[in-house]
C-alpha positions, 0 to 999 in steps of 0.5 A, spaced: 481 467 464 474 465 466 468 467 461 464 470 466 470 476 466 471 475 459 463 476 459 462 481 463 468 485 459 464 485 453 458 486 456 461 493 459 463 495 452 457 493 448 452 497 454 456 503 453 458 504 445 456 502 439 461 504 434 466 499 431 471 502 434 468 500 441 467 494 439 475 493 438 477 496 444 471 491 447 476 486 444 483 489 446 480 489 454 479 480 453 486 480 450 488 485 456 485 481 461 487 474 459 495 477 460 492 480 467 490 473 468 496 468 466 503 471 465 505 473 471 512 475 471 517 473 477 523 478 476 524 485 472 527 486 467 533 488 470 536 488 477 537 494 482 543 499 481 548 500 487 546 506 491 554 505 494 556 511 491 550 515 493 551 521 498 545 521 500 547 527 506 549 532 500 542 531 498 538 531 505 543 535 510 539 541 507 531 537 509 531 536 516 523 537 518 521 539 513 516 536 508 519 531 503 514 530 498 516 537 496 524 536 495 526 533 488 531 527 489 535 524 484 532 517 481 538 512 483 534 513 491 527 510 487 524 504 486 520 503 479 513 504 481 509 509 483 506 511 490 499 509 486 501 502 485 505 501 491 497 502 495 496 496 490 500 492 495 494 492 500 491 487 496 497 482 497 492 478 502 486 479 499 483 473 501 484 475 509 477 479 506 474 473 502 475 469 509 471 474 513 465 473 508 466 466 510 463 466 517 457 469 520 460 471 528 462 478 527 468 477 532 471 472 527 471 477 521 473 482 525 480 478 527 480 478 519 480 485 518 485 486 523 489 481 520 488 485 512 490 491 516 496 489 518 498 485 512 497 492 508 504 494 510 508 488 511 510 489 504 514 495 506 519 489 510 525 492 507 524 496 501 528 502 503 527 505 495 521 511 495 517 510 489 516 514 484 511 521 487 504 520 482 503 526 478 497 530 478 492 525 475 496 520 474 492 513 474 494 506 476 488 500 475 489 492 476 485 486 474 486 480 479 481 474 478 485 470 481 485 474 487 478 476 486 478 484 485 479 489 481 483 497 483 483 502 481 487 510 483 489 517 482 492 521 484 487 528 485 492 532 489 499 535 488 499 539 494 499 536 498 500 530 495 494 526 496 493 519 493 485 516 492 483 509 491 477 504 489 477 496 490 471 492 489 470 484 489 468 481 483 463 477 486 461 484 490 462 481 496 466 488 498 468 495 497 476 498 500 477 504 498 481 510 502 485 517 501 493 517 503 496 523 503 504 521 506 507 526 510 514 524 509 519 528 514 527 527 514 530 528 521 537 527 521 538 520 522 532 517 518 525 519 515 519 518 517 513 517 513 505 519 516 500 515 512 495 520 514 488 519 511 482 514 512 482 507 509 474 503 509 473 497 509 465 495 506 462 488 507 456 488 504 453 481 505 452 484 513 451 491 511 457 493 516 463 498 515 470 498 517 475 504 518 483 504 520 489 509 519 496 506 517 502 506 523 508 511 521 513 508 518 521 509 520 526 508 515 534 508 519 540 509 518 539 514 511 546 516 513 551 511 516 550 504 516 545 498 514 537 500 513 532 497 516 525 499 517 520 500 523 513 501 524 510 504 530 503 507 532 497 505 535 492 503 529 484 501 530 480 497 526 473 500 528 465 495 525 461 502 525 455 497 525 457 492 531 461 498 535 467 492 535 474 495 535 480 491 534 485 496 538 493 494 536 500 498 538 505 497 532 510 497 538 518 501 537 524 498 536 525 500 543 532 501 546 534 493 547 531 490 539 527 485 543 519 489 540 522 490 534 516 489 528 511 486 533 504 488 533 499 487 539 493 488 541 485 487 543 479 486 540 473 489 544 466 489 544 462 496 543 462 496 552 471 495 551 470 488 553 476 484 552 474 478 546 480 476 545 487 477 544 492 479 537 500 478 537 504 476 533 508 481 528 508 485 521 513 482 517 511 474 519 504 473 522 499 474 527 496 469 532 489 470 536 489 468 544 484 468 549 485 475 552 486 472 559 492 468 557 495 473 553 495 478 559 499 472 563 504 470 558 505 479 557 507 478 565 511 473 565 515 475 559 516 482 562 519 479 568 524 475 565 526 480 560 527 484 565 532 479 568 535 479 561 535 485 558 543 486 558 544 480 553 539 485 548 543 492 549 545 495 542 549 501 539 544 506 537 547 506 530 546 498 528 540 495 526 537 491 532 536 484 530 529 480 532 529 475 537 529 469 532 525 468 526 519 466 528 514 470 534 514 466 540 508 461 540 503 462 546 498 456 547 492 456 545 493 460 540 490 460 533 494 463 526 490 468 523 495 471 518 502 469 515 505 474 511 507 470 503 515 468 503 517 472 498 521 470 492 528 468 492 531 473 488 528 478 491 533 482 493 536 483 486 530 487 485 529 492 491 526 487 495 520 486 491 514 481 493 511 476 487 506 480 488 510 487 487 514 484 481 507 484 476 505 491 478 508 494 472 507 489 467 506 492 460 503 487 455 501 488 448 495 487 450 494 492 455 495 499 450 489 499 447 485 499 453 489 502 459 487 510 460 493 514 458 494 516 464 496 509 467 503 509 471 504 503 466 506 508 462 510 513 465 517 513 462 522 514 467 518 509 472 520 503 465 527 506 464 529 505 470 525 498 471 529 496 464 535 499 468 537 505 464 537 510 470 540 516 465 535 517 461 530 515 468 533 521 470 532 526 464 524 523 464 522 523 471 525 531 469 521 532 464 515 529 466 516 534 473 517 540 469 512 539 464 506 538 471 510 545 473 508 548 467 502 546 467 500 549 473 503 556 472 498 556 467 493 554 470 494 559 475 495 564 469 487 563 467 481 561 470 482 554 468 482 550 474 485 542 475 478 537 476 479 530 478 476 525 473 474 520 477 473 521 485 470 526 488 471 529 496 465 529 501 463 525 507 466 519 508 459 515 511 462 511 516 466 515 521 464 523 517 470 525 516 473 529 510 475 523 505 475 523 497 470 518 494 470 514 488 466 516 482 463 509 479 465 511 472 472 509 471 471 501 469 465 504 463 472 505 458 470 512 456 478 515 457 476 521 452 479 529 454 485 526 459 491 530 460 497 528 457 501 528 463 507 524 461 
């Protein structure tokens, strides 16, 4: 653990309070933030349960087009994390960001941006268990040195389900922070997962801002068959200071397979020039090319696939294979992005990253520190992580009953429900509605929280 942090920890605490009490919570966060830095664990407690048994028709026959989130589901459907610490994984490839302050052409850290944008859902790659949905004021935090930030989110909406969050460098080179508010719909064969919301990207060294969304993601074969995900839609990374745009198509499965998880697109300059060319896909890696080439290959690759399309024709029902494991390498390209192998028992463990497996660690050394509202604390989400899915079961009830009360009696006074730690207003680079951080969280002052759990 480096001293600067240790440092900077007791500083904090110090600065704020003066009482003895605050002086031992100053020593629990250098402990807490010593276990954040060298254990890292490589696999969960316990492994995944078999959903084989599960009819998962008897649960959704009755929920086609209507809104997921508002649906109970039955746990075994779950993944033990929650929706809070799943957003943490934008942050897996953190070092896409720290590269773009490396170089001072504004092409060059657009194409690391994209590249961060597009590894922010790489880790969906086969992870077919929903998380758990956030309770209202339900909290998730994490310290990563190595990595080089610090994230904090919360849950500031129930309906709709609305999930904020705050990312900053520890050398304050950049701020990442955005509002999702996941509209999850079933239709019949599949669930469809529309990440609405606005994700920011700040870069003060250049004093430039970047915004995007997220594609849809599309989960296949919720009835019949072996799962598989896609991703689809139009995604655009836009500098509000340069007017750059870095236009990418997260293209569908298509009827032959062959487009399944690729994703290409254009950077532009301010007057919709073509700089240059991305490709590559989503669940691997991305490659830069002069725009022009790009083009030709596209041309040439569409005509041989048009004498070739036969050889790619699928049943509707299976899940289409990719052509090969590797993107077809144009010359000339340059790699700006690959996605971290994942470990080899991953899928023991709900096809969990490295970086997916730590998220709900839970150290002695975290208990005094952590707000009491920190999904590391949530009782159905460990029950399920240590393999116990009945009382999983009995507390994901409890927890949502008890939040179901609440709000009854919240409506019979009053009293209405305040957020802790953001606030709605404008976002500042592209004006629309969005929910901004407080800066108040990382003072340790956790007084008067709801007791949610």
């Amino acid at each position: 653990c480096s001293l600067h942090h240790i440092f900077y920890i007791v500083g904090c605490g110090l600065q704020i309070f003066t009482s003895s009490r605050a002086i031992a919570n100053g020593l629990l966060a250098i402990a807490y933030l010593t276990v954040s830095v060298l254990s890292h664990r490589t696999s969960l407690p316990a492994p995944m349960f078999s959903r084989n048994d599960v009819s998962i028709w008897s649960i959704l026959k009755k929920c086609i087009g209507m809104e997921l989130s508002k649906i109970a589901m039955p746990v075994i459907l779950n993944e033990p994390l929650s929706f809070l610490q799943r957003l943490t994984e934008y942050m897996e490839h953190t070092y896409l960001i720290h590269q773009a302050n490396t170089t001072t052409d504004s092409m060059e850290r657009m194409k690391c941006v994209a590249a961060f944008a597009v590894s922010a859902v790489a880790s969906q790659w086969e992870r077919t268990g929903k998380p758990f949905n956030p309770l209202l004021g339900e909290t998730y935090e994490l310290i990563r040195e190595d990595l080089g930030f610090r994230w904090m989110s919360e849950q500031v909406s129930h309906h709709p389900p609305v999930s904020a969050f705050h990312a900053e460098g520890l050398q304050e080179d950049f701020l990442f922070h955005g509002s999702i508010y996941p509209k999850l719909k079933f239709w019949g064969k599949s669930v469809e997962a529309e990440p609405k919301g606005i994700i920011s990207l700040e870069l003060p060294k250049y004093n430039e801002a970047y915004t995007w969304t997220n594609p849809t993601c599309c989960v296949h074969n919720i009835i019949v068959g072996q799962l598989w995900i896609e991703q689809y839609g139009n995604v655009e990374v836009i500098n509000h200071k340069t007017g750059e745009r870095c236009s990418l198509i997260f293209k569908p499965c298509g009827l032959f397979g062959k487009e399944l998880h690729k994703v290409e697109g254009y950077i532009l300059d301010k007057s919709k020039k073509k700089l240059c060319a991305i490709y590559g896909k989503w669940t691997e890696c991305l490659y830069t090319v002069d725009a022009d080439t790009f083009d030709a290959h596209k041309k040439s690759d569409k005509k041989n696939s048009e004498e070739k399309k036969s050889e790619y024709l699928i049943r509707p029902e299976e899940m289409p294979l990719p052509d090969g494991d590797t993107v077809q390498v144009i010359p000339g390209s340059e790699l700006i992005w690959r996605i971290a192998p994942r470990p080899d028992n991953s899928a023991e463990f709900y096809a969990f990253s490295t970086f997916a497996m730590q998220l709900n660690e839970l150290e002695e050394g975290m208990k005094g520190v952590l707000p009491p509202t920190d999904c590391r604390l949530r009782p159905d989400i460990r029950h399920m992580e240590k393999g116990d899915i009945d009382s999983a079961s009995a507390e994901k009830k409890r927890v949502e009953e008890k939040q179901r009360l609440s709000r009854k009696n919240r409506s019979k006074s009053t009293e209405e429900w305040k957020t802790r730690w953001f606030h709605q207003g404008t976002n500042p680079h592209n004006k629309a509605q969005d929910w901004l951080y407080s800066n108040s969280y990382w003072d340790r002052n956790y007084s008067l929280l709801p007791d949610i759990y």
